[in-house]
PDB file with one MODEL, atoms N, CA, C and O in Angstrom:
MODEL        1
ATOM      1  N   UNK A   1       3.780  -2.428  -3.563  1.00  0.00           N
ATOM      2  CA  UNK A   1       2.361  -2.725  -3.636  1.00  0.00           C
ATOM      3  C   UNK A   1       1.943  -3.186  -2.253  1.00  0.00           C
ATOM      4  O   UNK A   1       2.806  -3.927  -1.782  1.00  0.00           O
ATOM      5  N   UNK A   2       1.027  -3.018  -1.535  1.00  0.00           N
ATOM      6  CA  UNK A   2       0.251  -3.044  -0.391  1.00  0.00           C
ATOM      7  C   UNK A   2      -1.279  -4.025  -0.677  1.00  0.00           C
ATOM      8  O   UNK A   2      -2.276  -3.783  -1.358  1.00  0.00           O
ATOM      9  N   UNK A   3      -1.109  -4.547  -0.290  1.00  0.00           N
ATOM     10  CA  UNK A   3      -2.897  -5.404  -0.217  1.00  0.00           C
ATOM     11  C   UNK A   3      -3.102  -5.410   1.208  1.00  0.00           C
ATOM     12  O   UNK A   3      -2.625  -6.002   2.176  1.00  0.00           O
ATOM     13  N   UNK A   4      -3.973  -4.548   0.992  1.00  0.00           N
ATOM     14  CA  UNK A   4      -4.594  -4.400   2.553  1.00  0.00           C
ATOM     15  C   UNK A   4      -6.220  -5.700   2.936  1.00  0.00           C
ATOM     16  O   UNK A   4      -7.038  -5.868   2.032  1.00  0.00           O
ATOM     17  N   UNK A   5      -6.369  -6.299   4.052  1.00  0.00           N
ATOM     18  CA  UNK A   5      -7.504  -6.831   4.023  1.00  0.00           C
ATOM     19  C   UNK A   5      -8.244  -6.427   5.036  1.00  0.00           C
ATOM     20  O   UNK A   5      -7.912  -6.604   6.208  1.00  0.00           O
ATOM     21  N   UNK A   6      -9.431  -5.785   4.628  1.00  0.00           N
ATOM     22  CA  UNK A   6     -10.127  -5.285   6.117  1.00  0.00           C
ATOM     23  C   UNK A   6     -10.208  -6.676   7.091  1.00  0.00           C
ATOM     24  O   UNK A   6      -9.977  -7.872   6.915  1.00  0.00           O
ATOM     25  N   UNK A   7     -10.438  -6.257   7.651  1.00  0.00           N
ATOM     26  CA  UNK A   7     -10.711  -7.078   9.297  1.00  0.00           C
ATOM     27  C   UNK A   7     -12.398  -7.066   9.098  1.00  0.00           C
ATOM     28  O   UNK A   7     -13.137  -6.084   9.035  1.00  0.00           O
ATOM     29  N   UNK A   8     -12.727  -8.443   9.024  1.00  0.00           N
ATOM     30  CA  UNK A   8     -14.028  -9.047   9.563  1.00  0.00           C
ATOM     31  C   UNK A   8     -14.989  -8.547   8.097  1.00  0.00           C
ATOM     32  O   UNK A   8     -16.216  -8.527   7.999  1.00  0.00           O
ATOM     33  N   UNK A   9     -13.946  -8.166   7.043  1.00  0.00           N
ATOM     34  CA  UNK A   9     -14.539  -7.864   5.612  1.00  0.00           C
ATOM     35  C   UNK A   9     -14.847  -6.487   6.130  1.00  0.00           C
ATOM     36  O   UNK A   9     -14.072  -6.166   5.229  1.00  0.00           O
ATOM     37  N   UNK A  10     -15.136  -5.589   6.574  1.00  0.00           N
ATOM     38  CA  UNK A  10     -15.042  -4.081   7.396  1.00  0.00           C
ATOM     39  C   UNK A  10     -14.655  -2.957   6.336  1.00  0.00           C
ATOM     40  O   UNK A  10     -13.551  -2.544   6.694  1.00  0.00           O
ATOM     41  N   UNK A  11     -14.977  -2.421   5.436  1.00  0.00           N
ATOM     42  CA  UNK A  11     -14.293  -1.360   4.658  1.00  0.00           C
ATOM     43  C   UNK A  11     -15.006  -0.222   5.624  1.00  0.00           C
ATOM     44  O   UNK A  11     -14.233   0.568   6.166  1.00  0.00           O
ATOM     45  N   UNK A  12     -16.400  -0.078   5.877  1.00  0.00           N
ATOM     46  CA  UNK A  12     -16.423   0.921   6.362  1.00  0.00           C
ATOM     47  C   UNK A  12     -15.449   1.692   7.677  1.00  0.00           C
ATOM     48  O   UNK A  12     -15.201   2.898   7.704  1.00  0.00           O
ATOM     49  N   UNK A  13     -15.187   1.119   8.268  1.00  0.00           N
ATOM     50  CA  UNK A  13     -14.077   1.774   9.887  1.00  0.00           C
ATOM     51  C   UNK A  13     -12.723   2.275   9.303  1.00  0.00           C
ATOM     52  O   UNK A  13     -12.027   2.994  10.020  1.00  0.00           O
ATOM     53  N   UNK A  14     -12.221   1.883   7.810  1.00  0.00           N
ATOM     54  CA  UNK A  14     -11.391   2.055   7.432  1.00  0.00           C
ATOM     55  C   UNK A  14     -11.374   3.864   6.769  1.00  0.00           C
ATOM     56  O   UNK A  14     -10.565   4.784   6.883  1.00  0.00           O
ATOM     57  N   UNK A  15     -12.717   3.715   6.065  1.00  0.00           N
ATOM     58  CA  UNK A  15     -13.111   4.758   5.149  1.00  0.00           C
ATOM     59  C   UNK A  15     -13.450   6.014   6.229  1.00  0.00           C
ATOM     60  O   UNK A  15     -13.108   7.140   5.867  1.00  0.00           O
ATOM     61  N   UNK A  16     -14.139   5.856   7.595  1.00  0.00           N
ATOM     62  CA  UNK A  16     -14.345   6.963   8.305  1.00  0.00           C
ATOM     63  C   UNK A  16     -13.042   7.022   8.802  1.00  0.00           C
ATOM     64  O   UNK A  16     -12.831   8.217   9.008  1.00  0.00           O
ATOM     65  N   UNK A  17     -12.294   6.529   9.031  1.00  0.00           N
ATOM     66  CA  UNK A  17     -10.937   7.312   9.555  1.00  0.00           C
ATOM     67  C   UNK A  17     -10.363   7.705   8.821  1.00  0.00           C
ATOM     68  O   UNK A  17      -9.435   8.425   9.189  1.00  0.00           O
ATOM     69  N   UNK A  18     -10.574   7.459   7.258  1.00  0.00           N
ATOM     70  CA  UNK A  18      -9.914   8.371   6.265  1.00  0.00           C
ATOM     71  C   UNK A  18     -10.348   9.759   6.312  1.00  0.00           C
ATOM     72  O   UNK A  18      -9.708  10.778   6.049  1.00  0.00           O
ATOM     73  N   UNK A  19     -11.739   9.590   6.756  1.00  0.00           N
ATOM     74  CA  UNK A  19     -12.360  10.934   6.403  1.00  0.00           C
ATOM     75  C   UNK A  19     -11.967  11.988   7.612  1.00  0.00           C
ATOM     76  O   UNK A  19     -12.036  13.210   7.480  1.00  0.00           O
ATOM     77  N   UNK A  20     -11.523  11.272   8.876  1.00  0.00           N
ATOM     78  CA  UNK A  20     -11.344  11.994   9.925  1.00  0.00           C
ATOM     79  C   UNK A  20      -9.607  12.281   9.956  1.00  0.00           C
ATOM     80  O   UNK A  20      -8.762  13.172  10.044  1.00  0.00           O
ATOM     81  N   UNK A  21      -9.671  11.775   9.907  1.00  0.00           N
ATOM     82  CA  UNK A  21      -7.702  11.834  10.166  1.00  0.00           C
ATOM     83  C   UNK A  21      -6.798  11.940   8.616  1.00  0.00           C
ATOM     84  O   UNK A  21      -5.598  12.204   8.697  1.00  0.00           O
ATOM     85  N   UNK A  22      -7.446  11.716   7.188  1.00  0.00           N
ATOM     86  CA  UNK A  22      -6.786  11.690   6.596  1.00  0.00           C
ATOM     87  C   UNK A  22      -6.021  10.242   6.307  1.00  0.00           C
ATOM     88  O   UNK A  22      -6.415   9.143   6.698  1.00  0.00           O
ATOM     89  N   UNK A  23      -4.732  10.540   5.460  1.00  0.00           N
ATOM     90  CA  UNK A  23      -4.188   8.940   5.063  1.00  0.00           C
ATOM     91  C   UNK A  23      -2.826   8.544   6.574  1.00  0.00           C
ATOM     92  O   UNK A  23      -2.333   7.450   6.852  1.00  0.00           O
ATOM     93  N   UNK A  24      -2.588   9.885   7.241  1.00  0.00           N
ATOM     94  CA  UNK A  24      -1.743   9.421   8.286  1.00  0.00           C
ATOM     95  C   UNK A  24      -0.567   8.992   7.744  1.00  0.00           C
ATOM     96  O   UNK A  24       0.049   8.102   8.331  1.00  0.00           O
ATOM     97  N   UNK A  25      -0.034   9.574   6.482  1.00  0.00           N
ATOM     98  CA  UNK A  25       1.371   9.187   6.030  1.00  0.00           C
ATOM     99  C   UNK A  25       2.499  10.083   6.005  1.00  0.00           C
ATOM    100  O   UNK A  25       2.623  11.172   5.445  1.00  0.00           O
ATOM    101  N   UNK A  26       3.489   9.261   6.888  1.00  0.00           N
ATOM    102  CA  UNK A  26       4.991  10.139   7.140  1.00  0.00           C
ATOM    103  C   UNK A  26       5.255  10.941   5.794  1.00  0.00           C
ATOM    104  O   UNK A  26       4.935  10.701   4.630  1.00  0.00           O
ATOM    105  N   UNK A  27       5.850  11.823   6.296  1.00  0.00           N
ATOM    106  CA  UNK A  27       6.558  12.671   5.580  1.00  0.00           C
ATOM    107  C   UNK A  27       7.709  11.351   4.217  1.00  0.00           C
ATOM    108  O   UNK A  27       8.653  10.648   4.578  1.00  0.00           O
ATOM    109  N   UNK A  28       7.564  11.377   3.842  1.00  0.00           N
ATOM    110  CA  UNK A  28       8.563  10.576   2.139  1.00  0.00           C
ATOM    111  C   UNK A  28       8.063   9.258   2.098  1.00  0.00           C
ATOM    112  O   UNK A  28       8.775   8.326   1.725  1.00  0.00           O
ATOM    113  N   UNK A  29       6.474   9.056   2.582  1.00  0.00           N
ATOM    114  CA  UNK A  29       5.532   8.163   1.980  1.00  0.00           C
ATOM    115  C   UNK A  29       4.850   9.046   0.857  1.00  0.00           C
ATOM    116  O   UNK A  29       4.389  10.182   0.966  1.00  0.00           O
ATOM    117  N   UNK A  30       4.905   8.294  -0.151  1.00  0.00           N
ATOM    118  CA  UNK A  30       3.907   8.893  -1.247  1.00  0.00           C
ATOM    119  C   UNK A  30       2.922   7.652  -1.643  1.00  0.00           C
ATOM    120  O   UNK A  30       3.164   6.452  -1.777  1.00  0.00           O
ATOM    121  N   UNK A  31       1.937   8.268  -1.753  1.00  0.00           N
ATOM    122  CA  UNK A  31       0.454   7.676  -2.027  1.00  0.00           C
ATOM    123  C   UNK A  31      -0.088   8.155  -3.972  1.00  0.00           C
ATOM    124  O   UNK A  31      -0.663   9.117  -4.480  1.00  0.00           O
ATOM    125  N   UNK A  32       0.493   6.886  -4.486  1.00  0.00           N
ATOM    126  CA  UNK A  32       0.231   6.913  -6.032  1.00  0.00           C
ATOM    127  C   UNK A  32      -0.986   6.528  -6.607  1.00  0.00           C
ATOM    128  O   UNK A  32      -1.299   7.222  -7.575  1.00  0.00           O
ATOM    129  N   UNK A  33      -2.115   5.241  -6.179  1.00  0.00           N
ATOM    130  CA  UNK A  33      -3.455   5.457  -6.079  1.00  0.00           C
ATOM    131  C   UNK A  33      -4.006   3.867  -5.573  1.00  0.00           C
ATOM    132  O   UNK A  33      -3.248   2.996  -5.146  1.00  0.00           O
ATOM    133  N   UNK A  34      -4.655   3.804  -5.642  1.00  0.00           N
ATOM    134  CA  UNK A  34      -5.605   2.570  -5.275  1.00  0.00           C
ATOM    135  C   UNK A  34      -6.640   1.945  -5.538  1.00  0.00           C
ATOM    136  O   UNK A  34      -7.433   2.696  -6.106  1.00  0.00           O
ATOM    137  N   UNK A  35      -7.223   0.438  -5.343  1.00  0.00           N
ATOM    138  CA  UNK A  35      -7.944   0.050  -6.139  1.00  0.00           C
ATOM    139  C   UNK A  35      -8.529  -1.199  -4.857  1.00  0.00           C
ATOM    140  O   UNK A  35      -7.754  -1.864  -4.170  1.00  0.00           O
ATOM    141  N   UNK A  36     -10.222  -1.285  -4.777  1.00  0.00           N
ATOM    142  CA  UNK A  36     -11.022  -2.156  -4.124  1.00  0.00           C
ATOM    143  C   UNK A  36     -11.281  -2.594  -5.125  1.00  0.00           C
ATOM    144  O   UNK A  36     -11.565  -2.155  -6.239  1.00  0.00           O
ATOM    145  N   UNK A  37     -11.072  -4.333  -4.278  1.00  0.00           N
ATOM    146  CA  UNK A  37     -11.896  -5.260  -5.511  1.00  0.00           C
ATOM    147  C   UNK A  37     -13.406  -5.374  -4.975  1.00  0.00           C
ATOM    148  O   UNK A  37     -13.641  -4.882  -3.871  1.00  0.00           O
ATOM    149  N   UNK A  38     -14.572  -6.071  -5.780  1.00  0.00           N
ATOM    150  CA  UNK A  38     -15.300  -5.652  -6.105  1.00  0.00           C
ATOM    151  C   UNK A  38     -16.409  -6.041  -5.225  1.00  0.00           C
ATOM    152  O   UNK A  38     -17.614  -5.982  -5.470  1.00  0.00           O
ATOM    153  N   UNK A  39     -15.669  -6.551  -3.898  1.00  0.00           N
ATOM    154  CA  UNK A  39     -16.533  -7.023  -2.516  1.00  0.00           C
ATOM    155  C   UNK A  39     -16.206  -6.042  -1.594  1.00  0.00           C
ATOM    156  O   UNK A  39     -16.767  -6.132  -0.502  1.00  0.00           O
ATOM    157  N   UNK A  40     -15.456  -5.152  -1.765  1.00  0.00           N
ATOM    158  CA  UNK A  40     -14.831  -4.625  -0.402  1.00  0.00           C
ATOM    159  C   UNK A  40     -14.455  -5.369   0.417  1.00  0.00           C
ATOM    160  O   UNK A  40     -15.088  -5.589   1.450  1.00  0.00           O
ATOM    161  N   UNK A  41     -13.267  -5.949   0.101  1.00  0.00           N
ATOM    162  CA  UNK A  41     -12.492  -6.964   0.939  1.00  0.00           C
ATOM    163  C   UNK A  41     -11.718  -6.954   0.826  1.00  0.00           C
ATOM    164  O   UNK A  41     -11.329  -8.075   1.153  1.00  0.00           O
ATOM    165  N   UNK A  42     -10.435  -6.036   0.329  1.00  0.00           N
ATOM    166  CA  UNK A  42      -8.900  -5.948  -0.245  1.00  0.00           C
ATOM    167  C   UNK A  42      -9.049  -4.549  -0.841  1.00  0.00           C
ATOM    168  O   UNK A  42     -10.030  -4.137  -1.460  1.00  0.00           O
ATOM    169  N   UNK A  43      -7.779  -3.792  -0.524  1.00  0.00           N
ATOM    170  CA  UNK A  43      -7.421  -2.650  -1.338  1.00  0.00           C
ATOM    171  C   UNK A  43      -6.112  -3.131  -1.816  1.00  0.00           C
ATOM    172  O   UNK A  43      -5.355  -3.932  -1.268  1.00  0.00           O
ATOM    173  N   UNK A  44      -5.994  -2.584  -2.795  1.00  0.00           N
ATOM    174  CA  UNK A  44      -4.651  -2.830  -3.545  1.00  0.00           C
ATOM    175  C   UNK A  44      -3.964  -1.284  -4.033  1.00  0.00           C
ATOM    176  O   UNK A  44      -4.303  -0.502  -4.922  1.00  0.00           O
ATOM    177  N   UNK A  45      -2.926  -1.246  -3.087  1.00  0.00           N
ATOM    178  CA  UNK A  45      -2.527   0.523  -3.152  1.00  0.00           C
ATOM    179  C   UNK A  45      -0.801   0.584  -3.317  1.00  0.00           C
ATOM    180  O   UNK A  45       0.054   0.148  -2.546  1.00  0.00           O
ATOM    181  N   UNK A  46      -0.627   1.378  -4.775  1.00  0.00           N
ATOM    182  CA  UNK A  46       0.497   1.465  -4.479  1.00  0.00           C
ATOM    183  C   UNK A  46       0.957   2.638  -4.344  1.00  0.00           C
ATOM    184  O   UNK A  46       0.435   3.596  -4.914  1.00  0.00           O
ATOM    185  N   UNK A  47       2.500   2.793  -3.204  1.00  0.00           N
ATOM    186  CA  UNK A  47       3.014   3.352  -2.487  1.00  0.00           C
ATOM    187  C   UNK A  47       4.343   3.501  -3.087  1.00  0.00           C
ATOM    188  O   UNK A  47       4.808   2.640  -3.834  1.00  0.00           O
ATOM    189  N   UNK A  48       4.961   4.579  -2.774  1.00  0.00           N
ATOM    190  CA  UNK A  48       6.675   4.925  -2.845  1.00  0.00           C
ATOM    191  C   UNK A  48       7.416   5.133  -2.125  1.00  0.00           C
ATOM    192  O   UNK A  48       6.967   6.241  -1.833  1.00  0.00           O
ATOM    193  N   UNK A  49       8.222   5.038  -1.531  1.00  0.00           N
ATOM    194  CA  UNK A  49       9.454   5.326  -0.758  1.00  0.00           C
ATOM    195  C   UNK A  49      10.317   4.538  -1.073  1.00  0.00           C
ATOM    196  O   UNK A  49      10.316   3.417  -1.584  1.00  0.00           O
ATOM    197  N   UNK A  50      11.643   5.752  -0.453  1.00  0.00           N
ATOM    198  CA  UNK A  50      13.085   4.780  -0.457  1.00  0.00           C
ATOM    199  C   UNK A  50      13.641   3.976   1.433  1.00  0.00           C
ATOM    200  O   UNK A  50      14.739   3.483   1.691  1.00  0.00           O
ATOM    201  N   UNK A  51      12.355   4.131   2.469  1.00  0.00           N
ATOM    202  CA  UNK A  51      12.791   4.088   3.287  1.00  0.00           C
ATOM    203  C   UNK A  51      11.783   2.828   3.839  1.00  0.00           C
ATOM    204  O   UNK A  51      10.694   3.394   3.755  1.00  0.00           O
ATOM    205  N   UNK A  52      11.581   1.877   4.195  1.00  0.00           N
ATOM    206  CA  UNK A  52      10.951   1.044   4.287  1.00  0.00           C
ATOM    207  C   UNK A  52      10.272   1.074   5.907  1.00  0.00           C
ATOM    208  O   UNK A  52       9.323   0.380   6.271  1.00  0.00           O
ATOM    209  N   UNK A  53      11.086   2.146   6.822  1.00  0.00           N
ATOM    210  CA  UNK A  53      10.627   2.677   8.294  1.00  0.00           C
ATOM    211  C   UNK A  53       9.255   3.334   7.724  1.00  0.00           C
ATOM    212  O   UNK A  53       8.130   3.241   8.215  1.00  0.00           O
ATOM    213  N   UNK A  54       9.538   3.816   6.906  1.00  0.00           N
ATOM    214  CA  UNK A  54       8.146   5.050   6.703  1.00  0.00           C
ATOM    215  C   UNK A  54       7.164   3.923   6.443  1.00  0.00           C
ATOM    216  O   UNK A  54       6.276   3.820   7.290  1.00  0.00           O
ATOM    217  N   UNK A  55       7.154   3.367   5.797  1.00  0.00           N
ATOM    218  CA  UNK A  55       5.590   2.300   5.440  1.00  0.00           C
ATOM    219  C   UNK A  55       5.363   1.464   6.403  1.00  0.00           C
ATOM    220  O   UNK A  55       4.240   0.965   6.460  1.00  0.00           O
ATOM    221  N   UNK A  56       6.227   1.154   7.255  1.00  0.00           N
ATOM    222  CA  UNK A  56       6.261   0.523   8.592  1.00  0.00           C
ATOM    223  C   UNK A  56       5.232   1.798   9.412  1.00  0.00           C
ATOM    224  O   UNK A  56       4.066   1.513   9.683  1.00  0.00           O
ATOM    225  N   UNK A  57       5.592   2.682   9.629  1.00  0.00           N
ATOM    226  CA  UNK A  57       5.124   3.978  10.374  1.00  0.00           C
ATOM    227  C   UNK A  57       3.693   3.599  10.294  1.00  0.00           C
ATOM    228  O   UNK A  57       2.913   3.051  11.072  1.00  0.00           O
ATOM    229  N   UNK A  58       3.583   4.231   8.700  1.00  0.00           N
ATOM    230  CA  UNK A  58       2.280   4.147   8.426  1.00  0.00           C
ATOM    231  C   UNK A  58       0.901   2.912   8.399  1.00  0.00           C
ATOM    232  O   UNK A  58      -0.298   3.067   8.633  1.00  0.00           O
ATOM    233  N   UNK A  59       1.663   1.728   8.024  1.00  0.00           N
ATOM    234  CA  UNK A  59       1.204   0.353   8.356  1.00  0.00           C
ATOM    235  C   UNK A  59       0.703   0.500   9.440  1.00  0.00           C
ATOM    236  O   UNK A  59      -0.526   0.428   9.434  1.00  0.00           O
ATOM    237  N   UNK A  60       1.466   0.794  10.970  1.00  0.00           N
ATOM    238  CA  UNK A  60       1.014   0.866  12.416  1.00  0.00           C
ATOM    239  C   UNK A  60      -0.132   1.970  12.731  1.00  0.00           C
ATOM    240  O   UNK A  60      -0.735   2.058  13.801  1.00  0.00           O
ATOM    241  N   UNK A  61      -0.339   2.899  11.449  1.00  0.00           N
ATOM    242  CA  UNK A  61      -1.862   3.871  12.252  1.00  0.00           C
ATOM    243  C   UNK A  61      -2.915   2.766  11.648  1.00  0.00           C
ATOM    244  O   UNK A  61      -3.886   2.706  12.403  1.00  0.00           O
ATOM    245  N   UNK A  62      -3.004   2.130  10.854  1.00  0.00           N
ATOM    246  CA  UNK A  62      -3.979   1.139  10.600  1.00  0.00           C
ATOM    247  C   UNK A  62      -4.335  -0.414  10.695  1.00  0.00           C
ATOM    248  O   UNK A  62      -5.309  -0.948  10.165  1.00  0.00           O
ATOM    249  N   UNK A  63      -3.119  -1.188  11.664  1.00  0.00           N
ATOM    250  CA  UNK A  63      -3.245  -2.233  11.437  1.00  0.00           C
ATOM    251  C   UNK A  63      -4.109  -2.626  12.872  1.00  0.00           C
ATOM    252  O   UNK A  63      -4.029  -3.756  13.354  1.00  0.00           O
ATOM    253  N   UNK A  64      -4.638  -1.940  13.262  1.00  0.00           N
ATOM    254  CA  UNK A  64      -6.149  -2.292  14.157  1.00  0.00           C
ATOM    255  C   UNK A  64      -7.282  -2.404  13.145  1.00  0.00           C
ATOM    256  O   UNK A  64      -8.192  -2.991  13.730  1.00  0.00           O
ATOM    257  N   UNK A  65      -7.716  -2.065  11.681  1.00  0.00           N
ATOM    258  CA  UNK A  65      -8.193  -2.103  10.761  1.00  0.00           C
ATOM    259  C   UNK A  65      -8.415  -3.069   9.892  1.00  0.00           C
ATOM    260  O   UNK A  65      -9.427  -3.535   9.369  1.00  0.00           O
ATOM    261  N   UNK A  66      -7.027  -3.334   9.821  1.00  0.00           N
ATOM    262  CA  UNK A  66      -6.115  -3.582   8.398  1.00  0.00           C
ATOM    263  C   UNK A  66      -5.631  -4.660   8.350  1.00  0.00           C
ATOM    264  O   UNK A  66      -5.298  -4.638   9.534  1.00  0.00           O
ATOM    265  N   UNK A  67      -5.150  -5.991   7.885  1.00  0.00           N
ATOM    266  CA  UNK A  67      -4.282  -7.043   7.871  1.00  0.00           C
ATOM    267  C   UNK A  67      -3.188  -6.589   6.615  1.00  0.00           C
ATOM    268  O   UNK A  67      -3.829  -6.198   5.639  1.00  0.00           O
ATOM    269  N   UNK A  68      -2.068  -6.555   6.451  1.00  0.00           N
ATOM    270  CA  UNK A  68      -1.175  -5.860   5.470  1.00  0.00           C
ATOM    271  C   UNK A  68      -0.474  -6.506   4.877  1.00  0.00           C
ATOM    272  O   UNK A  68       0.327  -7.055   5.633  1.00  0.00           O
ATOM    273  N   UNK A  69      -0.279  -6.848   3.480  1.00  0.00           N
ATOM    274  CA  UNK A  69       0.843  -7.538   3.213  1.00  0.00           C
ATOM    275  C   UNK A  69       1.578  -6.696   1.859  1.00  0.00           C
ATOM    276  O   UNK A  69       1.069  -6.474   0.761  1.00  0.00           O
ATOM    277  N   UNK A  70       3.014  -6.302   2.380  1.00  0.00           N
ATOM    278  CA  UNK A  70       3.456  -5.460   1.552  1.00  0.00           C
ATOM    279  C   UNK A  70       4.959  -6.348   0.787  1.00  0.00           C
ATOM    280  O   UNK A  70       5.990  -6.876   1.203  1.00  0.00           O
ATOM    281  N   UNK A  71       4.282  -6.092  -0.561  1.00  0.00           N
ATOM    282  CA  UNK A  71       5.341  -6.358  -2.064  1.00  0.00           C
ATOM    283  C   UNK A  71       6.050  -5.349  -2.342  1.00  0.00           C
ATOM    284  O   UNK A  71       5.630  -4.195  -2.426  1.00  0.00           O
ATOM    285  N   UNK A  72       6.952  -5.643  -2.470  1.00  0.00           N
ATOM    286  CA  UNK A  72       8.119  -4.274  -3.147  1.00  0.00           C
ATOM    287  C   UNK A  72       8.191  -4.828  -5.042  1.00  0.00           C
ATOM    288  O   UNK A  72       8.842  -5.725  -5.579  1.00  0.00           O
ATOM    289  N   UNK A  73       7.426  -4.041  -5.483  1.00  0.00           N
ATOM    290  CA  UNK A  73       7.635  -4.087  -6.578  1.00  0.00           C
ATOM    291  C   UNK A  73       8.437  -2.657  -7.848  1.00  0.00           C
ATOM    292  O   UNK A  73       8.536  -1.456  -7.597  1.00  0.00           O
ATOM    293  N   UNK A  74       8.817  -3.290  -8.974  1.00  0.00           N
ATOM    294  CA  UNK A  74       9.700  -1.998  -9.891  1.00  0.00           C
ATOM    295  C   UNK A  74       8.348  -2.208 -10.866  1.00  0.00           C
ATOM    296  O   UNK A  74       7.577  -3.163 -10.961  1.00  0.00           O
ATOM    297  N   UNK A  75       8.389  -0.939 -11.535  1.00  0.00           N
ATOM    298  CA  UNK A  75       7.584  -1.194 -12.745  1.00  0.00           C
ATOM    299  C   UNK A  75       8.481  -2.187 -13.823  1.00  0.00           C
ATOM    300  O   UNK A  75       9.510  -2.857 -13.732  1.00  0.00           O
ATOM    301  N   UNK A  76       7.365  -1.850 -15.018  1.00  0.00           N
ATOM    302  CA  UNK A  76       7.651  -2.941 -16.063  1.00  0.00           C
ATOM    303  C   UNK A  76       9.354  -2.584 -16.788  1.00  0.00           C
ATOM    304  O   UNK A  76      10.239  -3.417 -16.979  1.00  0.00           O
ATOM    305  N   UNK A  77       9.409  -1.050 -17.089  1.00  0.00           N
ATOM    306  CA  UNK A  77      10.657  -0.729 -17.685  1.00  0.00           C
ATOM    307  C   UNK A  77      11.694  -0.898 -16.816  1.00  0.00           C
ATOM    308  O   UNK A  77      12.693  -1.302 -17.413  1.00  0.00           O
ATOM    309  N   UNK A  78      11.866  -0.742 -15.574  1.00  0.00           N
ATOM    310  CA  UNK A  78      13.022  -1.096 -14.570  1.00  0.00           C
ATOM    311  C   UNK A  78      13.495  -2.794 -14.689  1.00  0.00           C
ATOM    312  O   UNK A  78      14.616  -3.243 -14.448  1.00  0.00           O
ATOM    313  N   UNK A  79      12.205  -3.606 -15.160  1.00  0.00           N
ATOM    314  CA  UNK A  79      12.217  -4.828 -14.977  1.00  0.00           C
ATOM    315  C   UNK A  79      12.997  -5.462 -16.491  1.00  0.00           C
ATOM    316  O   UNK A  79      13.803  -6.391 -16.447  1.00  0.00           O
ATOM    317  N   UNK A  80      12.635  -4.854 -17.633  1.00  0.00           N
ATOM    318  CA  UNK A  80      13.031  -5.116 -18.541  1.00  0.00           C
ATOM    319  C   UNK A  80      14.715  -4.779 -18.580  1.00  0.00           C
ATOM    320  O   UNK A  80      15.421  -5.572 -19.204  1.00  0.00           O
ATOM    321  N   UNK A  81      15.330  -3.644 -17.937  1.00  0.00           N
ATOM    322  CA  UNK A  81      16.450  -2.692 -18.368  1.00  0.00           C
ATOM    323  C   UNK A  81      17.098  -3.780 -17.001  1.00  0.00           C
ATOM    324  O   UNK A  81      18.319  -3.900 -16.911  1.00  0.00           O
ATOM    325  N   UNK A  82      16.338  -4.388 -16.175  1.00  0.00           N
ATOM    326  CA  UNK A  82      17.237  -5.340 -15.243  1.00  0.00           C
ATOM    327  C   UNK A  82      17.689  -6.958 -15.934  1.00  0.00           C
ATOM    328  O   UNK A  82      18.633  -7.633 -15.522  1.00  0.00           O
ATOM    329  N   UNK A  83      16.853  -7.305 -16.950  1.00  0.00           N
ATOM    330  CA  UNK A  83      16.737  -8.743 -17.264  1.00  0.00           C
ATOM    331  C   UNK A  83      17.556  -8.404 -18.975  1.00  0.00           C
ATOM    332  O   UNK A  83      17.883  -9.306 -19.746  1.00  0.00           O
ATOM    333  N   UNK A  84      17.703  -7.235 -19.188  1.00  0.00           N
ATOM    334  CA  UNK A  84      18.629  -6.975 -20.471  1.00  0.00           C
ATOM    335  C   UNK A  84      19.974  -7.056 -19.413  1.00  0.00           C
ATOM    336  O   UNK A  84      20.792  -7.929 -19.704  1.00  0.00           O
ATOM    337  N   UNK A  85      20.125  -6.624 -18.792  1.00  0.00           N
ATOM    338  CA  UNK A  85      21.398  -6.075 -18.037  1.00  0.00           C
ATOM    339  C   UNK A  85      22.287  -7.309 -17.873  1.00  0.00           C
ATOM    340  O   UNK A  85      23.476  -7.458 -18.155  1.00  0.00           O
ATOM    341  N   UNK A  86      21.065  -8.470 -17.147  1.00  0.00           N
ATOM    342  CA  UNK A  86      21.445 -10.108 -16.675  1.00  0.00           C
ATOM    343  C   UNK A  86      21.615 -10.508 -18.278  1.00  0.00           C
ATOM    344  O   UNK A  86      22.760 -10.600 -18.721  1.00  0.00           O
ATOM    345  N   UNK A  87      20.754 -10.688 -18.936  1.00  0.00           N
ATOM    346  CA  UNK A  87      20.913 -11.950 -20.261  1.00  0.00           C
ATOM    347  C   UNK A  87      21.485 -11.073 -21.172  1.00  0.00           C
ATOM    348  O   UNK A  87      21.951 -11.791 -22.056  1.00  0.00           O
ATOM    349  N   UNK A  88      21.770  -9.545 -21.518  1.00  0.00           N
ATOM    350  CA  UNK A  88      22.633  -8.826 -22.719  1.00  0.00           C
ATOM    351  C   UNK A  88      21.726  -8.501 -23.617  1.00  0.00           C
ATOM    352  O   UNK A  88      22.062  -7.935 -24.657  1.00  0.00           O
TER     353      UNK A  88
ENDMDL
END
């Protein structure tokens, strides 16, 4: 999970470079979908990879934009089949 915070509250500079350049993501970044809360002041986007260079990559075409703070999260069934695994 990614929470991005525009800079200076800013969604727009973010959104025209989407439109110009696209999302700018390495090759075995995958882009699963995203969500602005309801000021335009945070995106909340989640992402996949097994390589943690690649979201690094991509982090760096936007963090003139962007303030970033990235969670590595599993979904809910990985989480359950991990905490059966620990308690039986």
């Amino acid at each position: 999970m990614v929470i991005e915070r525009f800079r200076d509250g800013q969604a727009a500079p973010v959104y025209a470079r989407v439109r110009e350049r696209g999302r700018m993501m390495p090759d075995g970044l995958q882009y699963i979908n995203s969500w602005i809360d309801a000021g335009f002041n945070r995106c909340f986007q989640l992402m996949d990879c097994d390589d943690l260079s690649l979201l690094l990559a991509w982090v760096s075409q936007w963090n003139d934009l962007v303030d970033f703070e990235v969670i590595p999260v599993v979904d809910s069934a990985q989480a359950a089949a991990v905490t059966t695994a620990i308690t039986g």
